[in-house]
N, CA, C and O atoms as CSV, one atom per row, in Angstrom:
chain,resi,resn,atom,element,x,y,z
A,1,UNK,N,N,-1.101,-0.796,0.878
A,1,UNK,CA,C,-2.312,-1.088,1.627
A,1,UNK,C,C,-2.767,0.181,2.333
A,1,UNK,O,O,-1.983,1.013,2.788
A,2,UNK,N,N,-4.165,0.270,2.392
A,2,UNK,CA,C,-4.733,1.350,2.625
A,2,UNK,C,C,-4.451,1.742,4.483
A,2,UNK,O,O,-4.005,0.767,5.086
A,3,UNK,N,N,-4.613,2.694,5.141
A,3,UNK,CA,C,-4.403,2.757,6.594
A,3,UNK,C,C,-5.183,1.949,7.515
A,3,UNK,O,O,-6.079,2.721,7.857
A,4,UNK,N,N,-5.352,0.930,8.071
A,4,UNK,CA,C,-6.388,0.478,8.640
A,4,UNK,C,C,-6.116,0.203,10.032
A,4,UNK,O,O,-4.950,-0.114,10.265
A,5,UNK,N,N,-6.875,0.246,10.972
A,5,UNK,CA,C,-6.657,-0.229,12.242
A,5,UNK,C,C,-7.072,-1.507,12.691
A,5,UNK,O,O,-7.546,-1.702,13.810
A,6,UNK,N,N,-6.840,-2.671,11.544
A,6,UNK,CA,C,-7.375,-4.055,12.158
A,6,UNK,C,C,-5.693,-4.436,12.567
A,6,UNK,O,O,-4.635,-4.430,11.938
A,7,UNK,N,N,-6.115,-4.772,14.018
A,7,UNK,CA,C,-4.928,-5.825,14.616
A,7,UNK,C,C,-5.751,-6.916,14.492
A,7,UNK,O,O,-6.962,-7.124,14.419
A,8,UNK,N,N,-3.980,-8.018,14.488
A,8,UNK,CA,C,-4.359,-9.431,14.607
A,8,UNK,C,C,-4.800,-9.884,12.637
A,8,UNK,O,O,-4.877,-9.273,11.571
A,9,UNK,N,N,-4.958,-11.155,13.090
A,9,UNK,CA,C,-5.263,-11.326,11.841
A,9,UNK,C,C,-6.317,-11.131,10.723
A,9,UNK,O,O,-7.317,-10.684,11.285
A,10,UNK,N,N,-6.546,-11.261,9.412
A,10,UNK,CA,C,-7.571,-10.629,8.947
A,10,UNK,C,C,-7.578,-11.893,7.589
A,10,UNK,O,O,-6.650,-12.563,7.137
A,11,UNK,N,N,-8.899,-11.847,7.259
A,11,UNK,CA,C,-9.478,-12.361,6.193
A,11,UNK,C,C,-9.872,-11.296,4.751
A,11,UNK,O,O,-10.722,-10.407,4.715
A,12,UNK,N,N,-8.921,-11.753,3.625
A,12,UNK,CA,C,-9.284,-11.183,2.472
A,12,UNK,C,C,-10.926,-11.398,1.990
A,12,UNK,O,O,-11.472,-12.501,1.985
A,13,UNK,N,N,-11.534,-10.226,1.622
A,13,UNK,CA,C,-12.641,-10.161,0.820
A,13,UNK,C,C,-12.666,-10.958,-0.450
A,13,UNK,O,O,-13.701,-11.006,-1.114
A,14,UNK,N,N,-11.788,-11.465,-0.747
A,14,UNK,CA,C,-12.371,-12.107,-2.058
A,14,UNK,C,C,-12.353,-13.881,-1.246
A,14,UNK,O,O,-12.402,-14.792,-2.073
A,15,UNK,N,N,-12.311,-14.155,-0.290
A,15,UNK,CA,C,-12.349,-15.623,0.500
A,15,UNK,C,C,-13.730,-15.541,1.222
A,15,UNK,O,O,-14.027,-16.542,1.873
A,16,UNK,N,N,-14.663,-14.459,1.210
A,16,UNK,CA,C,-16.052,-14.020,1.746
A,16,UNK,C,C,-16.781,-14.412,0.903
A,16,UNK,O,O,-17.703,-15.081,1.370
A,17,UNK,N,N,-16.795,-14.283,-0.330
A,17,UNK,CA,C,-17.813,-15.088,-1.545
A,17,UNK,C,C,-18.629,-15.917,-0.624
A,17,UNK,O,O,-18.105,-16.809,0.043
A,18,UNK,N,N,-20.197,-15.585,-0.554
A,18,UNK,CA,C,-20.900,-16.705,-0.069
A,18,UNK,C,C,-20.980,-16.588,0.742
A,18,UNK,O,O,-22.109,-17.025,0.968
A,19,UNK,N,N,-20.507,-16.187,1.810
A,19,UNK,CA,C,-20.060,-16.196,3.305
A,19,UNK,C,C,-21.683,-15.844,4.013
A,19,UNK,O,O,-22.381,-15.106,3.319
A,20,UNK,N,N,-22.101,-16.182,4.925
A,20,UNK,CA,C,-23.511,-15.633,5.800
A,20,UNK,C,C,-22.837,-14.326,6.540
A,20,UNK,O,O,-21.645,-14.131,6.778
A,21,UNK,N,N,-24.052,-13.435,6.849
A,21,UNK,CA,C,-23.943,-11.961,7.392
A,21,UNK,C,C,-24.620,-12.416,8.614
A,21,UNK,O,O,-25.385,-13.367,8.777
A,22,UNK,N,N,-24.179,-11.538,9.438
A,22,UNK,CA,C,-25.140,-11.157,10.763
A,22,UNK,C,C,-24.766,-9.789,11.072
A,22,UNK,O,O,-23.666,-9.269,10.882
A,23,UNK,N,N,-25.880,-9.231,11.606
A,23,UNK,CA,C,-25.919,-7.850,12.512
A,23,UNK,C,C,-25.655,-7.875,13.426
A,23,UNK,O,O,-25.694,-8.909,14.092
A,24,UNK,N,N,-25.151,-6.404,14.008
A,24,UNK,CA,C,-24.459,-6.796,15.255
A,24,UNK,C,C,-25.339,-6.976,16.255
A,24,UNK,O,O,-24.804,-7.009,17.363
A,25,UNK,N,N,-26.651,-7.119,16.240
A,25,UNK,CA,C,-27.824,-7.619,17.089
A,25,UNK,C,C,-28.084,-8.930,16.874
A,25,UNK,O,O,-29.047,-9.440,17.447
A,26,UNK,N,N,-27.348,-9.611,16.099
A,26,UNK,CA,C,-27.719,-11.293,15.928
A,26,UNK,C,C,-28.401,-11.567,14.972
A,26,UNK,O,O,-28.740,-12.742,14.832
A,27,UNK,N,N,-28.700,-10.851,14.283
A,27,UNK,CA,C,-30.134,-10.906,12.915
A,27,UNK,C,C,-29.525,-11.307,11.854
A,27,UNK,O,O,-28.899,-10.427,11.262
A,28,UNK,N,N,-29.493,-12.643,11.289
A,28,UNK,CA,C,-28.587,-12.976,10.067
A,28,UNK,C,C,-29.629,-12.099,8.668
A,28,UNK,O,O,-30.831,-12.111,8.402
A,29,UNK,N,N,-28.571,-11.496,8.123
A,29,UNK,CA,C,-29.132,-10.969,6.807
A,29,UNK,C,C,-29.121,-11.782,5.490
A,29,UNK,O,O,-30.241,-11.670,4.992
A,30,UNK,N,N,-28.434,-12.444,4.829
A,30,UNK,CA,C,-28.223,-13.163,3.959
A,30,UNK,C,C,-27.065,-13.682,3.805
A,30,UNK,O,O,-26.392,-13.682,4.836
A,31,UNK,N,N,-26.441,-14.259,2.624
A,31,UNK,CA,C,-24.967,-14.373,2.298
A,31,UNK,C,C,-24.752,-13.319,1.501
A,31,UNK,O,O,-25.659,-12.698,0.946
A,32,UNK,N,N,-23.518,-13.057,1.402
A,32,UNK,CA,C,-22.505,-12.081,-0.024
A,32,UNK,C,C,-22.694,-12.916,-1.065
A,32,UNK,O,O,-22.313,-14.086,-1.065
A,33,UNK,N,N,-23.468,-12.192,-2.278
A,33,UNK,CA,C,-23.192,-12.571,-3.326
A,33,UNK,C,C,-22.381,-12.349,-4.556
A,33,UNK,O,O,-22.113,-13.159,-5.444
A,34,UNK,N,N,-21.958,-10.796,-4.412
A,34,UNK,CA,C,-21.004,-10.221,-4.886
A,34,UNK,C,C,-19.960,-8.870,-4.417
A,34,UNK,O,O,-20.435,-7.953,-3.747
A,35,UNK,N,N,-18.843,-8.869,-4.748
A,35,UNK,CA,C,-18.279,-8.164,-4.001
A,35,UNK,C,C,-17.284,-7.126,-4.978
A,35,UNK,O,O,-16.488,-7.651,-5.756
A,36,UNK,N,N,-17.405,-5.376,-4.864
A,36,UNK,CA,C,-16.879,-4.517,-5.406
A,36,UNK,C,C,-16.123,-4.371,-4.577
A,36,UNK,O,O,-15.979,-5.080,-3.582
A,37,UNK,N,N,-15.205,-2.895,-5.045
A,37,UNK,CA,C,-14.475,-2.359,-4.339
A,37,UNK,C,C,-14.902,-1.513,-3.264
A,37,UNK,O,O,-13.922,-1.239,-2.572
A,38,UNK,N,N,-16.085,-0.917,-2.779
A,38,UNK,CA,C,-16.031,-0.231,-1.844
A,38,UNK,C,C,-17.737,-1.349,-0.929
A,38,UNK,O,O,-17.994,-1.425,0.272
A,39,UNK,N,N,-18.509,-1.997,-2.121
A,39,UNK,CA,C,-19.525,-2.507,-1.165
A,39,UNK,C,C,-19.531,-3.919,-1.427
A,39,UNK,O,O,-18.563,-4.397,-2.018
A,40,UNK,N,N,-20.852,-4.942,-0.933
A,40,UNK,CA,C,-20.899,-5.933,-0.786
A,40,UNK,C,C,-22.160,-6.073,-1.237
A,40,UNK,O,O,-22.967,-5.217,-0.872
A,41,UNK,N,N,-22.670,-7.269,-2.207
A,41,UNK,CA,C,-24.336,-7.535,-1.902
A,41,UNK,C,C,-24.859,-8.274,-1.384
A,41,UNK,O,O,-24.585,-9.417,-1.749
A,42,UNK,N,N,-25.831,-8.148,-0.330
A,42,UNK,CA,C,-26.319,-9.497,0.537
A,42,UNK,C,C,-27.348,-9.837,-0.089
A,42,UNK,O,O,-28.055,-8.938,-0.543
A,43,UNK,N,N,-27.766,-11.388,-0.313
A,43,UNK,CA,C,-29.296,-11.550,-0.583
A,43,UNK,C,C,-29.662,-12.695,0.056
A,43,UNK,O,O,-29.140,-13.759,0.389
A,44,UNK,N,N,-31.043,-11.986,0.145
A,44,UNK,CA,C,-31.730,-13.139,1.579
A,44,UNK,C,C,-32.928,-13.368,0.762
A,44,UNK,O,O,-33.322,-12.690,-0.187
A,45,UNK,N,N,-33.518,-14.563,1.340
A,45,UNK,CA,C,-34.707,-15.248,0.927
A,45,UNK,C,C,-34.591,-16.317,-0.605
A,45,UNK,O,O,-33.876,-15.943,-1.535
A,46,UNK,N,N,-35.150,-17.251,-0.662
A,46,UNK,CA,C,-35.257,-18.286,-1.597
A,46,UNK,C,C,-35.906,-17.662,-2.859
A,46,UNK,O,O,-35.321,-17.726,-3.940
A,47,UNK,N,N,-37.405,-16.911,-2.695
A,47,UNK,CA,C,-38.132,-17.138,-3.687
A,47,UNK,C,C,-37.741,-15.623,-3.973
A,47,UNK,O,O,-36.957,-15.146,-4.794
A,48,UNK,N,N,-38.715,-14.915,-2.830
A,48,UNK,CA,C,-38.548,-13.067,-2.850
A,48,UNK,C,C,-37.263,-12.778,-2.359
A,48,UNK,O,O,-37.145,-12.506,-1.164
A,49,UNK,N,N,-36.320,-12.795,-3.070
A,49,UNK,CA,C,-35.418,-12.236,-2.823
A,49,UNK,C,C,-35.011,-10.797,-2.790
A,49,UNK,O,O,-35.221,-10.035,-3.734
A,50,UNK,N,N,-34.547,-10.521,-1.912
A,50,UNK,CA,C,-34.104,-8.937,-1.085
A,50,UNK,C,C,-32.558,-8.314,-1.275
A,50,UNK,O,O,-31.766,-8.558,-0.365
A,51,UNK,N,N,-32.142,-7.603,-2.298
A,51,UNK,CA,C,-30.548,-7.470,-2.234
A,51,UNK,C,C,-30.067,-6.442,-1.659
A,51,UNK,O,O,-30.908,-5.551,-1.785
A,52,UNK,N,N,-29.057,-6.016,-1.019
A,52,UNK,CA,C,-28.990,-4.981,-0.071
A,52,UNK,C,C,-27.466,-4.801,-0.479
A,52,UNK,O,O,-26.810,-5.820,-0.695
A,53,UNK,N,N,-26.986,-3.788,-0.572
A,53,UNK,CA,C,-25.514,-3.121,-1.270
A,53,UNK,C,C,-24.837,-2.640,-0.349
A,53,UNK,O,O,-24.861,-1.443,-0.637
A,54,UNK,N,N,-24.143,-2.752,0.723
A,54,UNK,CA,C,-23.695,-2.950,2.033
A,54,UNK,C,C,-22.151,-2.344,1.982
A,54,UNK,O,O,-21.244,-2.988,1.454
A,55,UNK,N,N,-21.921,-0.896,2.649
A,55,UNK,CA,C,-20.686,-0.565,2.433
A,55,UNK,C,C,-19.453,-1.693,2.955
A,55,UNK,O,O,-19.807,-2.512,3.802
A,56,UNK,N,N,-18.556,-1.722,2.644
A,56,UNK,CA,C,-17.473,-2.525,3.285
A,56,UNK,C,C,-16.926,-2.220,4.929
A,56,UNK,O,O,-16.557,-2.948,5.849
A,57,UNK,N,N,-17.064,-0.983,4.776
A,57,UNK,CA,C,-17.100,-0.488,6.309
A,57,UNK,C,C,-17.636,-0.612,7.379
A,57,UNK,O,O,-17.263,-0.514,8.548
A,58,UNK,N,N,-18.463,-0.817,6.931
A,58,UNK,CA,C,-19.541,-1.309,8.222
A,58,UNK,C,C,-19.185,-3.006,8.393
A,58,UNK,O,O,-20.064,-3.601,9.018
A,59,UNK,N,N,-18.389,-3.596,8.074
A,59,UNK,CA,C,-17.724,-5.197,8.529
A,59,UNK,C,C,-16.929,-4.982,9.894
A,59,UNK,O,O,-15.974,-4.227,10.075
A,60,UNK,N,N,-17.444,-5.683,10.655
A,60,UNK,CA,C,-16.552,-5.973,11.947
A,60,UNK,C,C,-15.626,-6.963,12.110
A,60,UNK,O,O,-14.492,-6.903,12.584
A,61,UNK,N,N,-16.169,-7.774,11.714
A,61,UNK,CA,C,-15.445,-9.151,12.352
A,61,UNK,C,C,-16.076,-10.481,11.505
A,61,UNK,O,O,-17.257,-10.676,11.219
A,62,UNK,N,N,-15.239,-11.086,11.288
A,62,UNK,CA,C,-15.475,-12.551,10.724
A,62,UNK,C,C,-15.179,-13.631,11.763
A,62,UNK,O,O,-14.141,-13.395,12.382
A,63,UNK,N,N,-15.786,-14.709,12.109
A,63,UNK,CA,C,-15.729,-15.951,12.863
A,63,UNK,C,C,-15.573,-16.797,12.607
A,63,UNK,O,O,-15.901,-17.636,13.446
A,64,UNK,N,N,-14.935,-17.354,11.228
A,64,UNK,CA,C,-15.382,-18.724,10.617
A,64,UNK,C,C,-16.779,-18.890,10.268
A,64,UNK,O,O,-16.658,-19.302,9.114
A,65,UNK,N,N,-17.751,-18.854,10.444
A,65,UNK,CA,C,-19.251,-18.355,9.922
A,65,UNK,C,C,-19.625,-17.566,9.789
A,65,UNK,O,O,-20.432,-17.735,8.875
A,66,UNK,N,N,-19.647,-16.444,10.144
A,66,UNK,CA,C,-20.282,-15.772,9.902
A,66,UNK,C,C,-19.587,-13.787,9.872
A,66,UNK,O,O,-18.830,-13.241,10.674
A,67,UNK,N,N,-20.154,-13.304,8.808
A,67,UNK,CA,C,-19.345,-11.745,8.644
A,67,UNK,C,C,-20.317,-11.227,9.590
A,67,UNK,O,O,-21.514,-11.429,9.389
A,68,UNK,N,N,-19.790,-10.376,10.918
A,68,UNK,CA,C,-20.914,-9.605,11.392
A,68,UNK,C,C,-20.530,-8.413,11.191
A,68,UNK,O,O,-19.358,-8.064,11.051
A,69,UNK,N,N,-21.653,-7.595,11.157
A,69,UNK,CA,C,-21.464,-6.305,10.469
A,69,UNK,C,C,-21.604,-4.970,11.697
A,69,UNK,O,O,-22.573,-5.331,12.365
A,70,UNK,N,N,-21.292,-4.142,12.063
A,70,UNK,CA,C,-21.226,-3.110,13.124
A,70,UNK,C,C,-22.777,-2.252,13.232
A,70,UNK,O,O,-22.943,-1.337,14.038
A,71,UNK,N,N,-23.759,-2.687,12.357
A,71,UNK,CA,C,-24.708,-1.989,12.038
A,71,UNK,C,C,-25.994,-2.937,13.024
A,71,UNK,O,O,-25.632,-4.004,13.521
A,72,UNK,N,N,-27.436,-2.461,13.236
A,72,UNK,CA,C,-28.379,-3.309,13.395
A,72,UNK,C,C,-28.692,-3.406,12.159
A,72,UNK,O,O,-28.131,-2.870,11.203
A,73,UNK,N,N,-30.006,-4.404,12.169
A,73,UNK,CA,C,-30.778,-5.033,11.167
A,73,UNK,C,C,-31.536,-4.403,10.258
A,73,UNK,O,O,-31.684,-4.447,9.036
A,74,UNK,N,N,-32.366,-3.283,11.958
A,74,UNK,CA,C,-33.318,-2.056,10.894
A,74,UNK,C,C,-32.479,-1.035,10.491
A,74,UNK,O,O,-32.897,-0.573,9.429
A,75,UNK,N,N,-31.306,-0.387,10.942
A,75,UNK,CA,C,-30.173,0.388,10.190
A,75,UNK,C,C,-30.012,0.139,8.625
A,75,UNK,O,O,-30.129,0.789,7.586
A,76,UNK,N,N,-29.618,-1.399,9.096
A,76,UNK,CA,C,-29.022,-1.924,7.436
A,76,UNK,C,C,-30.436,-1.761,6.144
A,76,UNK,O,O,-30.549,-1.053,5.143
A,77,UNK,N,N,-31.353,-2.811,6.799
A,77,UNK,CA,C,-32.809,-2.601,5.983
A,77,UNK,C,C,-33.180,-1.165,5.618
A,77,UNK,O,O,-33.522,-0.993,4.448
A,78,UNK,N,N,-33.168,-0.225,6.341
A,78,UNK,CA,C,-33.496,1.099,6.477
A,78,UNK,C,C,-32.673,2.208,5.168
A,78,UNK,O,O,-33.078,3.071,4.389
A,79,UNK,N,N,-31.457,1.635,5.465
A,79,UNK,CA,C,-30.284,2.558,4.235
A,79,UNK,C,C,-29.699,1.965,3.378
A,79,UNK,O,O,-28.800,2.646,2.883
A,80,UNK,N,N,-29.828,0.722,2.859
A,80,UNK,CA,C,-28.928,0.124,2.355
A,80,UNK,C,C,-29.851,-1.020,1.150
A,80,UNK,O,O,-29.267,-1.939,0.576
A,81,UNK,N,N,-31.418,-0.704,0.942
A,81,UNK,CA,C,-31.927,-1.625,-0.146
A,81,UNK,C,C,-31.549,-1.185,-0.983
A,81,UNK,O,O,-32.082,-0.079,-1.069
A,82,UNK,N,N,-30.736,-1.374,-1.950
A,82,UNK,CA,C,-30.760,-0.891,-3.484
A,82,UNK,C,C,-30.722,-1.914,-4.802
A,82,UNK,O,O,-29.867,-2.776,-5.004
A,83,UNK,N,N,-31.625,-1.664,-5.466
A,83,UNK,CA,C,-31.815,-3.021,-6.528
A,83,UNK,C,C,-30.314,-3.162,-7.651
A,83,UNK,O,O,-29.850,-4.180,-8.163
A,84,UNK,N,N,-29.784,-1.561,-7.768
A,84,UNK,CA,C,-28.348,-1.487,-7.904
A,84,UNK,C,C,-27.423,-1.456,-7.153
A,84,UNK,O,O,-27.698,-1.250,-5.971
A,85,UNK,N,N,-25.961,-1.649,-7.539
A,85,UNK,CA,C,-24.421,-1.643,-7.583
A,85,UNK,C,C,-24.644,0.382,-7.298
A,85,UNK,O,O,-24.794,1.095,-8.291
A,86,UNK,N,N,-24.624,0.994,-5.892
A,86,UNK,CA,C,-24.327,2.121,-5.847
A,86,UNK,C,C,-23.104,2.966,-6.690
A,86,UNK,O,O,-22.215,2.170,-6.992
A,87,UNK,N,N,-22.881,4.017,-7.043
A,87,UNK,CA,C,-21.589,4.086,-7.564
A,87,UNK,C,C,-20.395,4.575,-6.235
A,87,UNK,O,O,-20.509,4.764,-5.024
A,88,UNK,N,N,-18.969,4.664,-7.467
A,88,UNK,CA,C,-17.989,4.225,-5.950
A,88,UNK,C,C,-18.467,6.022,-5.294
A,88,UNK,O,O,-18.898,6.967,-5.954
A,89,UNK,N,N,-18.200,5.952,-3.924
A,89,UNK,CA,C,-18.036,7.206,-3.174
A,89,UNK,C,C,-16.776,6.969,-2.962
A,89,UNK,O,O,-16.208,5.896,-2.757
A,90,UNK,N,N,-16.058,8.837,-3.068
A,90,UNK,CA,C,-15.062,9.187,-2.468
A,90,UNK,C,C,-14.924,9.175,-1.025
A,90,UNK,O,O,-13.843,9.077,-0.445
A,91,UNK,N,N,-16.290,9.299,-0.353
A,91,UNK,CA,C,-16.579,8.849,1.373
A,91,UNK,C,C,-16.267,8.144,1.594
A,91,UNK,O,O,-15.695,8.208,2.682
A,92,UNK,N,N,-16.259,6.973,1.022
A,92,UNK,CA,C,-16.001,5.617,1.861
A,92,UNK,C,C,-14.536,5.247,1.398
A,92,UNK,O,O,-13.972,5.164,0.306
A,93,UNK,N,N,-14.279,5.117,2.331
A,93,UNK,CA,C,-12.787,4.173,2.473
A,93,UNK,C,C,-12.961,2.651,2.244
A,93,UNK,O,O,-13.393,1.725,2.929
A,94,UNK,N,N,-12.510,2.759,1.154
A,94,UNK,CA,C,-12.321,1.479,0.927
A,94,UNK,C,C,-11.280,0.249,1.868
A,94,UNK,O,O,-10.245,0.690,2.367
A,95,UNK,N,N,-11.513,-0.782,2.001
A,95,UNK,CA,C,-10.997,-1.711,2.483
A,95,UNK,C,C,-10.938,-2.953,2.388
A,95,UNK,O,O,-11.910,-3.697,2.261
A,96,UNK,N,N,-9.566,-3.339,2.453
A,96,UNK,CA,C,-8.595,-4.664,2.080
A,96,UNK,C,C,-9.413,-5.939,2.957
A,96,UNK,O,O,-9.732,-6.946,2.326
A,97,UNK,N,N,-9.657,-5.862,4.090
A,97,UNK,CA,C,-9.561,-7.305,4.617
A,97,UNK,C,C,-10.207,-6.475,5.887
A,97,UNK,O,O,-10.223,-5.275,6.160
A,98,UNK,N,N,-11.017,-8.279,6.898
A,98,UNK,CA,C,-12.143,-8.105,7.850
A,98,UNK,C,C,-11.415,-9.028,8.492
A,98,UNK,O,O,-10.980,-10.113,8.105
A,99,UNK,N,N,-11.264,-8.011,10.362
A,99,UNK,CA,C,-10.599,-8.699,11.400
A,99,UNK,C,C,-11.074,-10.342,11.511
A,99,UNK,O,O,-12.265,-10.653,11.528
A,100,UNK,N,N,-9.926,-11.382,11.587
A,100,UNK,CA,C,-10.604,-12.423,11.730
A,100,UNK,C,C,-10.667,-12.791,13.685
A,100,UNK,O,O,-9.820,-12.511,14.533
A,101,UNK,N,N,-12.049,-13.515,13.855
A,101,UNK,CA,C,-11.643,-13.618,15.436
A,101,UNK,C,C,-12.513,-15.340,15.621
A,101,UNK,O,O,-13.040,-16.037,14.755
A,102,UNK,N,N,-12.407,-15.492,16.616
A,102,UNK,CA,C,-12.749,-16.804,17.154
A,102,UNK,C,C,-14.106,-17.082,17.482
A,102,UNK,O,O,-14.586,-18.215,17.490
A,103,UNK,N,N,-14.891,-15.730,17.828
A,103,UNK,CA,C,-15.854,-16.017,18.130
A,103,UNK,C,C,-16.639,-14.291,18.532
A,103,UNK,O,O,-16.231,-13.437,19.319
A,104,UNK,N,N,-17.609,-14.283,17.819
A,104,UNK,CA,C,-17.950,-12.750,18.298
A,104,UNK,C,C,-19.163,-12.556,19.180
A,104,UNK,O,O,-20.160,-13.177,18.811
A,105,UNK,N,N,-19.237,-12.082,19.882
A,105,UNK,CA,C,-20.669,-11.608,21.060
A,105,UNK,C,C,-21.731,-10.621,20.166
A,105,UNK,O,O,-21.340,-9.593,19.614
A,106,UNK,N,N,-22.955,-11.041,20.120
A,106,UNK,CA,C,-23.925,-10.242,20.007
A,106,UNK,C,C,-23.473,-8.940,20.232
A,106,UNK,O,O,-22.339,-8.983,20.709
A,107,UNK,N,N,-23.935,-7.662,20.071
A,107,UNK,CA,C,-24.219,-6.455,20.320
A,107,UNK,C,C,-22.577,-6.065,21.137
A,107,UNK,O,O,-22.687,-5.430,22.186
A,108,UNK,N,N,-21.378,-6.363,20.762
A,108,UNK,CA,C,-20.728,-6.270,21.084
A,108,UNK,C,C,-19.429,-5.818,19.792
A,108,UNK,O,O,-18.603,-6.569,19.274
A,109,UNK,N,N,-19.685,-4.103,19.518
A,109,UNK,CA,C,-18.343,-4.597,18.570
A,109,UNK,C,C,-17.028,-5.072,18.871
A,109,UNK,O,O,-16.722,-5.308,20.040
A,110,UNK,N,N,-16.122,-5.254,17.815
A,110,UNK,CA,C,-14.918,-5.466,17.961
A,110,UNK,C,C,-13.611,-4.271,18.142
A,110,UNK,O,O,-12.420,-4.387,18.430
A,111,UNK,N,N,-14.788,-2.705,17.710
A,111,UNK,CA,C,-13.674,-1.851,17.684
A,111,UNK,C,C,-14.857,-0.848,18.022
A,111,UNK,O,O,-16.008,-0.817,17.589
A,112,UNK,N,N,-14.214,-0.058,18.917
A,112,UNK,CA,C,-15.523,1.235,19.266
A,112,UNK,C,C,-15.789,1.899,18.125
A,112,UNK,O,O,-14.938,2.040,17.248
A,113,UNK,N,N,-17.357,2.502,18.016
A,113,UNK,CA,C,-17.325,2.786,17.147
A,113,UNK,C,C,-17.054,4.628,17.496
A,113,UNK,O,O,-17.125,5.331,16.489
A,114,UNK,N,N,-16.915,4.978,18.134
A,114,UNK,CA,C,-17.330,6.700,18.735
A,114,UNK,C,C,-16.591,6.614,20.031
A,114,UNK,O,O,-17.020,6.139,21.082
A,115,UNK,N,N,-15.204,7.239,19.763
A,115,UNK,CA,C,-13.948,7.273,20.952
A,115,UNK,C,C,-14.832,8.645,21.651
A,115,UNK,O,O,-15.117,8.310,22.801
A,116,UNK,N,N,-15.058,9.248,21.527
A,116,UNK,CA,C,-15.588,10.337,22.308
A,116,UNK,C,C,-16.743,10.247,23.040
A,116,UNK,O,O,-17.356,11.144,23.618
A,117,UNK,N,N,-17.030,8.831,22.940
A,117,UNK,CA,C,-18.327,8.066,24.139
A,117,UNK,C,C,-17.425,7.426,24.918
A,117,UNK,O,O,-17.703,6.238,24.755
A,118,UNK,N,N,-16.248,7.515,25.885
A,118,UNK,CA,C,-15.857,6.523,26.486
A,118,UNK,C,C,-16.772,5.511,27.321
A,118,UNK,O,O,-18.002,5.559,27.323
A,119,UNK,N,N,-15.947,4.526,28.077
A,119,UNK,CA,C,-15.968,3.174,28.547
A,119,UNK,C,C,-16.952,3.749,29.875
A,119,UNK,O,O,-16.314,4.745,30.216
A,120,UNK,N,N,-18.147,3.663,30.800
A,120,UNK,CA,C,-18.024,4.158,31.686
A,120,UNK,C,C,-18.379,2.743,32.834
A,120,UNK,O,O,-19.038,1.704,32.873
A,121,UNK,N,N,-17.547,3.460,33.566
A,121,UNK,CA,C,-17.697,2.043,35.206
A,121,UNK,C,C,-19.186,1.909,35.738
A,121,UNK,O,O,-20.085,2.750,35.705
A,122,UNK,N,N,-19.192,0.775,36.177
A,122,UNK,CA,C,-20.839,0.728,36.658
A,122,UNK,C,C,-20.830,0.775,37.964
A,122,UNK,O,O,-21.866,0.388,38.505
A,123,UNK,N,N,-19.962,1.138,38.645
A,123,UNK,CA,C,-19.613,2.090,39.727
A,123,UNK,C,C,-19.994,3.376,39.741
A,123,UNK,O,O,-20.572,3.858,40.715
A,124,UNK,N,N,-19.589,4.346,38.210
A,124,UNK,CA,C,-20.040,5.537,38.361
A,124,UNK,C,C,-21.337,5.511,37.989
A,124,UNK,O,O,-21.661,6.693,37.878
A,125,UNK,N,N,-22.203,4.863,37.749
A,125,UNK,CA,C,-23.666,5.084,36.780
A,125,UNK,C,C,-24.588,5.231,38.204
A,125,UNK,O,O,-24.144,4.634,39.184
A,126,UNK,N,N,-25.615,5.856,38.331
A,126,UNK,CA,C,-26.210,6.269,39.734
A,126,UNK,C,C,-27.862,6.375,39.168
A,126,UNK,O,O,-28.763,6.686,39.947
């Protein structure tokens, strides 16, 4: 298994089939309709459908409903339409399985994303 820093328990990608997306702003994107080794495809809408090729990395957290993803909405929309299956990148780290949790907060990830922004007190903010 590849190096990963999910504590606690985790949900295999191939049990996501179908599964609904949300951003980490609350914006549901679609469900997974198919799933490679390094991305995911979401598709939203009934008639006009929209498919979006979604690295695996950018997954935060699963809830029992819903995969939310570490990205916003216009991020994802913005970099990620592709009518194809991208090919694999050596960039991306691939990955096994998405922290499972109980319940996730809006705009709140599950894992920082940028250690070199620490935590700051709202004591010190002036």
């Amino acid at each position: 298994m590849p190096e990963e820093n999910i504590v606690g328990p985790t949900v295999l990608w191939t049990e996501l089939d179908d599964a609904k997306v949300k951003s980490n702003d609350g914006q549901k994107l679609g469900k997974i309709k198919k799933i490679s080794q390094n991305h995911f495809r979401l598709e939203k809408g009934s008639i006009r459908k929209k498919s979006f090729w979604v690295p695996k990395n950018l997954a935060d957290a699963f809830d029992g409903d819903y995969l939310w993803l570490s990205s916003n909405e216009q991020d994802i929309h913005d970099a990620f339409l592709y009518g194809q299956e991208p090919s694999n990148d050596d960039n991306i780290k691939s990955v096994d399985g998405v922290k499972l949790v109980k319940e996730r907060m809006i705009g709140m990830p599950t894992r920082p994303s940028d250690s070199s922004d620490p935590y700051k007190n709202i004591r010190d903010l002036k």
